[in-house]
N, C-alpha and C positions, 0 to 999 in steps of 0.2 A: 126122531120123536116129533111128536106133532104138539105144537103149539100148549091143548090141552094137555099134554103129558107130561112135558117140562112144567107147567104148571103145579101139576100135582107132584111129581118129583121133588120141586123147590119145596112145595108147603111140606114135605114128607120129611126132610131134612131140615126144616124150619122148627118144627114140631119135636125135631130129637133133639137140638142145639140148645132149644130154651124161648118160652117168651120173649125175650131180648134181643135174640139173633135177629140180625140185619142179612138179607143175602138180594144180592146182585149178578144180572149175568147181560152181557152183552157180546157186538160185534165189534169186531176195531180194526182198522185200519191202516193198523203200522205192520210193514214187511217181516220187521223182524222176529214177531210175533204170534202165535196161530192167531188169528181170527175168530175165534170164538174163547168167550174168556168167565171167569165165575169169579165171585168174591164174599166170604163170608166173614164174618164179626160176628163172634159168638157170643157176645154182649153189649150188642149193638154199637154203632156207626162210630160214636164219640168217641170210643175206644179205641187204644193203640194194635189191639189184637187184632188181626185179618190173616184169612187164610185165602191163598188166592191159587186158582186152577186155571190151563187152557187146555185146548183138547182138540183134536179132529172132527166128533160133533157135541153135541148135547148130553147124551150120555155119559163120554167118558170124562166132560167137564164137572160135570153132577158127583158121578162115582170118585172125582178125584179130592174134589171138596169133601165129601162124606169119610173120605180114607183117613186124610190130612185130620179132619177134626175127629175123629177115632184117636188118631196116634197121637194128639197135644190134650185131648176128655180132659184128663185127670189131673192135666197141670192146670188147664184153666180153672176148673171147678177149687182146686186147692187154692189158688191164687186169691177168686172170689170169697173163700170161707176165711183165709185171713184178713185180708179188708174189712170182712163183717165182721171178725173180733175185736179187730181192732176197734172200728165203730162202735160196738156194742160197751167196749172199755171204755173210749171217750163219753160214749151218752152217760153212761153210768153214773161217772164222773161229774160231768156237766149237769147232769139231771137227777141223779141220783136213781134212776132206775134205768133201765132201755125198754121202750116198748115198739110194738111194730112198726105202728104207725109213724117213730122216731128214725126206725132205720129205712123204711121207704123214701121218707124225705131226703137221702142222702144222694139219690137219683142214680142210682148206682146198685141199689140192690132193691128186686121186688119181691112182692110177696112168694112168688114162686121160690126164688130165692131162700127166703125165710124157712119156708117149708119144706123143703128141700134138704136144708144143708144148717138149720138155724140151731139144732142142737151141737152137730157139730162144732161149729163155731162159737159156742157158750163154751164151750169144754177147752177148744182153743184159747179162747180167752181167759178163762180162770188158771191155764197151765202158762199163759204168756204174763198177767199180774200178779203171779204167785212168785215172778221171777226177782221181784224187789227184794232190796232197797236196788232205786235205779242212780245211774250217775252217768257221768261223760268223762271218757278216757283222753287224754292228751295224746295226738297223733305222735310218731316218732319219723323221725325219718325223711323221706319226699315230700308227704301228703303234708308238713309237721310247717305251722305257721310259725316262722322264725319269732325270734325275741318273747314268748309268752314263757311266764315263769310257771312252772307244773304246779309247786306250791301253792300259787295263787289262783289258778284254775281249781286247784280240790278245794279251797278255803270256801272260793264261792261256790261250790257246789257243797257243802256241808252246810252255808249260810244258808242257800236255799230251801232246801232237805228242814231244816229248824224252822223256819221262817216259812210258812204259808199264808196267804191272806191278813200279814200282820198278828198271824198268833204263834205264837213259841207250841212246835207239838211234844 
């Protein structure tokens, strides 16, 4: 591939991942390695996601990244739409509405985002705060922080639950 072609390759794949996507490709110089190497963040850098390719040339570095983020699409984009319900919960919450310009601020979901997948994720959200009344369950077991008395764990979580902002609901 020549130069301009991995160019347009890259944006090609750039363009299906998302405004967000981050992608990388270099040469490297470790034996163990191929030598020619890809790396893609399907929502961008900051992000723990990366899909990473090498390959013999250009080509099948490119195709390998395209493959990889084919076969995880649908996890990542689900992943994104709960984040954004969640968010959408908090604003709500906090603000009493969610509007766009609240969830952008989150730096974490853009408008593409919104548009994209924003209904979804309201739908998400009203099926995840319909799940109330919430509480926290005492571990049992390994996880289970010795000496706390169960009773006294549900007492303050009922005191909570009654007690918001200093008003009895």
């Amino acid at each position: 591939m020549t130069p301009a072609e991995i160019q347009r390759a890259l944006h090609e794949l750039q363009t299906e991942v998302g405004p967000r996507a981050d992608l990388y490709i270099h040469v490297g110089h470790h034996a163990s390695v191929s030598p020619l190497y890809g790396a893609l963040y399907p929502v961008g850098i900051i992000d723990h996601d990366i899909i990473r390719a090498s390959g013999a040339d250009w080509a099948e570095v490119i195709d390998d990244l395209r493959r990889q983020w084919l076969a995880r699409r649908e996890q990542t984009i689900s992943t994104l739409i709960e984040a954004m319900a969640l968010e959408i919960i908090r604003l709500t919450s906090a603000q009493g509405e969610c509007t766009d310009a609240a969830l952008r601020a989150n730096d974490k979901i853009s408008q593409h985002d919104i548009d994209e997948y924003g209904a979804r994720a309201c739908v998400l959200a009203n099926t995840m705060a319909g799940r109330g009344p919430f509480s926290i369950v005492a571990t049992r077991g390994a996880n289970a922080i010795g000496g706390r008395d169960l009773a006294d764990i549900a007492a303050r979580a009922v005191a909570a639950a009654i007690t918001i902002d200093g008003d009895v609901q």
